[in-house]
N, C-alpha and C positions, 0 to 999 in steps of 0.2 A: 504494500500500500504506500502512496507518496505521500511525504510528509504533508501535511496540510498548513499553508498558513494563517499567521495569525495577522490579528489588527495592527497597525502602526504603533496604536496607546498599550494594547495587551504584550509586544515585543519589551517596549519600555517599562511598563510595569514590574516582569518577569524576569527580564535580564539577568541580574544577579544574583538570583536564590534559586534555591532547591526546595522540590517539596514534598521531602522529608517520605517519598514513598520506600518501600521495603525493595523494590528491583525497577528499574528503569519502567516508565508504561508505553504502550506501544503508543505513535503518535494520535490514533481517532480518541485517547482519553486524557488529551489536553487541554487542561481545566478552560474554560468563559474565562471573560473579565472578572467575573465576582468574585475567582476563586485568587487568594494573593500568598505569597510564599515570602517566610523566612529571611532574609540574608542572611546566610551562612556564616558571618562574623558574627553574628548573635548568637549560636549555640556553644554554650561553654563543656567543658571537657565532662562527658556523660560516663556514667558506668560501663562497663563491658556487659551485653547484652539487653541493653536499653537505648530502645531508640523514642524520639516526641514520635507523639501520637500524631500521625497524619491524616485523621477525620476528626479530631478538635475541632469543633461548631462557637463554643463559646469558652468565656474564662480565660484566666490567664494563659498566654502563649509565651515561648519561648522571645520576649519584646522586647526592647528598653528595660534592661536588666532582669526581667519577668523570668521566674522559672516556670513550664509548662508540665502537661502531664505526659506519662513515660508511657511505653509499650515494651510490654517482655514478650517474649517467643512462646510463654504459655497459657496464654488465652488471657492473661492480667493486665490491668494499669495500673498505674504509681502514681496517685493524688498527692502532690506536695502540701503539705499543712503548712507553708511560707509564713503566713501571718500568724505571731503565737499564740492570741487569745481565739482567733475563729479557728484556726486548725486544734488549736485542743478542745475546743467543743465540739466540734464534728468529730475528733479520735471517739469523746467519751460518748457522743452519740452511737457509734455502733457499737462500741464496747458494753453499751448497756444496753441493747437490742441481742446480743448473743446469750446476754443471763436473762432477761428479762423473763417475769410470769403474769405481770398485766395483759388482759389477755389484748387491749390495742396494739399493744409495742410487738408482742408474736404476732398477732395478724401484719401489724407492720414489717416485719424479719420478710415475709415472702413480697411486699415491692418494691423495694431496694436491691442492690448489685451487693450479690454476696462476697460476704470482706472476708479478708484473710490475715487480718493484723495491720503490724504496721514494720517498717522498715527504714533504717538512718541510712542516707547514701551521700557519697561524696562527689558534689556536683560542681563546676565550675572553684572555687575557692574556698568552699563551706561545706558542713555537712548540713543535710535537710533530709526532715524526718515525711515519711510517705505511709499515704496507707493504700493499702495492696485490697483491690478490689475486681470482682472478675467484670471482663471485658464482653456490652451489650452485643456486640457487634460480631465477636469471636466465632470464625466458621463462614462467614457471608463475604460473597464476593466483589459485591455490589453495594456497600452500607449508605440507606438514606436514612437519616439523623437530624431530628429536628430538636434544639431545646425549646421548649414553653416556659416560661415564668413562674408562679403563679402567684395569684394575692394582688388587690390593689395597691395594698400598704408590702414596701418591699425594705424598711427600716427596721431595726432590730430595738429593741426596748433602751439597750445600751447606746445605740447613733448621739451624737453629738447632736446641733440645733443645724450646725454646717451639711453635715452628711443626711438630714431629714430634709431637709431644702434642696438637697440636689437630687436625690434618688425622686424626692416628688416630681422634679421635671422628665425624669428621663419615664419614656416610652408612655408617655400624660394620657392620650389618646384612646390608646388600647387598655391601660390599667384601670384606667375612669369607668370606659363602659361593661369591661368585658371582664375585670379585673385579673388580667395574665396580660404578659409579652412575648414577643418572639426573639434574643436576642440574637438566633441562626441558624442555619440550616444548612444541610448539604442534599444532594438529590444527582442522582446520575439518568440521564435522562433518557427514558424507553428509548428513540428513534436515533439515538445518533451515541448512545454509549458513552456521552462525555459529562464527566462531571459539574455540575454548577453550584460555588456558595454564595451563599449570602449571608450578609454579616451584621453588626447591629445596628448598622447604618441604613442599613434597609428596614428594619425593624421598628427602628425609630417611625416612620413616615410611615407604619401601617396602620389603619382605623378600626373600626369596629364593623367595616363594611370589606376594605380592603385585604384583613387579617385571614378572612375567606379563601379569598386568591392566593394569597400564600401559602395557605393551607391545599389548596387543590393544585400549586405548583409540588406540592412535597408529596403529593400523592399520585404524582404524575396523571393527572387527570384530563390531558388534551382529550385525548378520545375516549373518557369518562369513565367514572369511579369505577374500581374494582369490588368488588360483594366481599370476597375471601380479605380481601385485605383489610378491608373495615371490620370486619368482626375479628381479625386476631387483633386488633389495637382497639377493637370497645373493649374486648374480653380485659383486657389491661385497666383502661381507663374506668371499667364500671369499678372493677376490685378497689380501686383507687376511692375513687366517690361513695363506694360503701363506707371504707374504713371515716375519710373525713366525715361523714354524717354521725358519726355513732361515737367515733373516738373526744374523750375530753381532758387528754392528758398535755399535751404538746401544744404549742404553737408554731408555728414554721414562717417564718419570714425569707424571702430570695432564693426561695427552694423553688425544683422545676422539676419537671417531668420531661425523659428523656424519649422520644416517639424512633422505634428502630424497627426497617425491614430492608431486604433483600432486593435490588433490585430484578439480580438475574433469577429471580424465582420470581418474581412479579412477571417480569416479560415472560416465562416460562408457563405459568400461571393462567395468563391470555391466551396465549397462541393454542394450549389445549382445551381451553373453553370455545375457541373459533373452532376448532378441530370436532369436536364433541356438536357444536351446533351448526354442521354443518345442513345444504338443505336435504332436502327428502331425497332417498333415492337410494345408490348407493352408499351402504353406510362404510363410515371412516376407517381406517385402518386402526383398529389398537393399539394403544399405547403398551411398554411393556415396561416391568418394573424388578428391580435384581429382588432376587430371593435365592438366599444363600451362594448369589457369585452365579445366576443363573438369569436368563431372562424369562419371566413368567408372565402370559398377558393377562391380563385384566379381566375380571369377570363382569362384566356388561349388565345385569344384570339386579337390578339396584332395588335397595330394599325400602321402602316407603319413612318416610320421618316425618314427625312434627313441623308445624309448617306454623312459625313463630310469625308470619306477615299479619295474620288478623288479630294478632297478640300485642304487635306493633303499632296496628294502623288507631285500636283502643288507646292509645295512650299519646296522641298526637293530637287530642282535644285541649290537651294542658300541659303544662310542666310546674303542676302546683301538687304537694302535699293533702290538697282540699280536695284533691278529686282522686283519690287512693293513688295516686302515681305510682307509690313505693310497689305498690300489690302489683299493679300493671306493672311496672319497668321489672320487679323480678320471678316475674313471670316469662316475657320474653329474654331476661338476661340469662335464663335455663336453662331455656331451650337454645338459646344460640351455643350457649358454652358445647352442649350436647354435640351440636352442628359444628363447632370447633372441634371439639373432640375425634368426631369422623374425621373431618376434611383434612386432620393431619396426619390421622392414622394411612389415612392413604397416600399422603403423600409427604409420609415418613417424620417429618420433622416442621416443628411452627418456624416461619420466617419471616415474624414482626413478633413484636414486643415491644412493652411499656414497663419503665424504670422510676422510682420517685430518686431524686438527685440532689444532692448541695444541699448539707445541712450543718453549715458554719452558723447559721444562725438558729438554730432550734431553741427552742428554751420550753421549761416545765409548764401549764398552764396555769395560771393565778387564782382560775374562775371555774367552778363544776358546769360547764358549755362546751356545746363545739366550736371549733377555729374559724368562727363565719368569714375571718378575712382570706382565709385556702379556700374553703369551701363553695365559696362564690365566687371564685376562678378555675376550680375543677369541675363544679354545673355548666359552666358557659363551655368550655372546654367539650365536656362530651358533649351537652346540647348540639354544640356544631356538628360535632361527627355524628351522631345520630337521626341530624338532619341529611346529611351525607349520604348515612346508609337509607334512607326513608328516598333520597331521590333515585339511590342507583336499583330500589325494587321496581 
């Protein structure tokens, strides 16, 4: 394939860095404009077998003396706890999810990135201490990686009157109405196989209208939503929305939700749904699938299930507690799981997922309540995707 060139502005932009991938990419997945790289004088002397994470969406990067987060060979990442008083409260934040017996804090242990401790390394001129958390992404070929925000209010009890005044301005728009932001994404794009980010400068300029679109760029939605995709990332976000409705231990300020799938299992995904729905006539050729190092076809021959649409279509009169929602929404959230359950069994393995992320700023709750300022960032949140999946039936 000939290299393909780039823009005048994307040559300059790019010139002098690297980015930070694990082997050379072939040229059709050379990043857009939105995607920017490193310069290579900025990364200080790393450990032996750690390399920066090269689908970091948000947070600190490798920047103006910034230390980023690492990647090891074994499916982990190395969160720097840089800062002494946030990074030792996100330490004793998982340290105290591993013992924990409240039963929020265990239901909370399954949506978070399972931790492995923590780790001192010697980075640049310092030692800095890490905690060792397993990697969303680990196994996908293709990682599209959204962070969300969540919470209007994204200041910590402790903020200064400086740091409350400026977090109030940033991403004003989106936290006002919707109470989340977006501060990045990455997304590799079904038709042309090349990766695009966006950063929180885009993010910045998104509204409560606009926040949409970015959301349907990350779901690669030109030629529209996928069904299988949006239920493995409700199955995520409802678990999520359970626990904040019920939990009243924690507050969470600046904490996100991390949104991850595959892309080449997405395009994979489609092409055997075109295939399957093909027209009348001749039918399709089967698909075939290893069993035991063997190829076995498919049994065709499909067995009836629950059909969660008019489970659905009930609960799209409101999105209010006054009209049993709870009853309705876990009602169809059941049956979909059920419908996840299959859809992976057949094809082997889920390839999205949902992660709660970034809890430097947690702290205890003061008050026997829920966290209405999460809570009303993780409603709007799946709201949207549930409107999602409510257009692609």
């Amino acid at each position: 394939m000939s290299r393909l060139k780039l823009p005048p502005y994307q040559r300059k932009k790019n010139s002098g860095g690297n980015l930070f991938r694990k082997s050379c990419p072939p040229s059709y997945l050379l990043p857009f404009s939105e995607m920017t790289s490193v310069p290579s004088t900025n990364i200080p002397n790393l450990p032996v077998g750690c390399v920066p994470l090269d689908n970091q969406v948000a947070g600190h990067t490798f920047q103006a003396g910034e230390i980023g987060i690492l990647r090891e060979n074994d499916g982990t990442i190395l969160k720097p706890a840089a800062k002494p008083l946030c990074g030792a409260r996100e330490i004793k934040f998982y340290e105290t999810l591993l013992d924990a017996t409240d039963p929020s804090l265990v239901a909370l242990r399954d949506l978070v990135p399972e931790y492995r401790g923590t780790q001192k390394l010697f980075v640049g001129d310092r030692y800095v201490d890490f905690m060792k958390l397993v990697d969303a992404t680990d196994g996908m070929l293709e990682p599209c990686i959204m962070d969300v925000k969540i919470g209007a209010r994204t200041w910590d009890p402790l903020a200064t009157e400086e740091k409350r005044a400026a977090e109030e301005q940033k991403y004003l728009a989106c936290k006002k109405a919707l109470g989340l932001c977006i501060p990045g994404f990455q997304v590799y794009h079904l038709g042309t196989g090349r990766i695009k980010r966006y950063s929180k400068d885009y993010g910045k300029k998104l509204n409560e209208k606009t926040v949409r679109d970015a959301l349907r760029i990350f779901l690669n939605a030109d030629s529209g939503l996928c069904r299988a995709l949006l239920v493995q990332l409700l199955s995520g976000l409802w678990a999520i929305q359970k626990w904040a409705r019920t939990q009243k231990t924690l507050r969470l300020y600046s904490s996100s939700v991390l949104l991850v799938y595959d892309a080449r299992r997405l395009r994979s995904s489609l092409q055997s749904k075109r295939k399957i729905s093909a027209p009348t006539g001749t039918p399709p050729t089967p698909p075939t699938a290893e069993c035991n190092g063997s190829p076995t076809p498919f049994n065709w021959t499909v067995t009836p299930t629950p059909d969660p649409i008019q489970s659905y279509q009930k609960i799209q009169r409101s999105h209010s507690t006054q009209n049993n929602y709870d009853e309705d929404l876990k009602e169809i959230r059941d049956k979909y799981t059920f419908m996840l359950h299959r859809m992976c069994a057949m094809e082997k393995k889920e390839w999205a997922t949902v992660k709660m992320i970034d809890f430097a700023h947690a702290f205890p709750a003061d008050e026997d309540s829920p966290d209405t300022n999460y809570l009303f960032g993780i409603e709007n949140l799946v709201k949207m995707f549930e409107d999602f999946l409510k257009e692609c039936e």
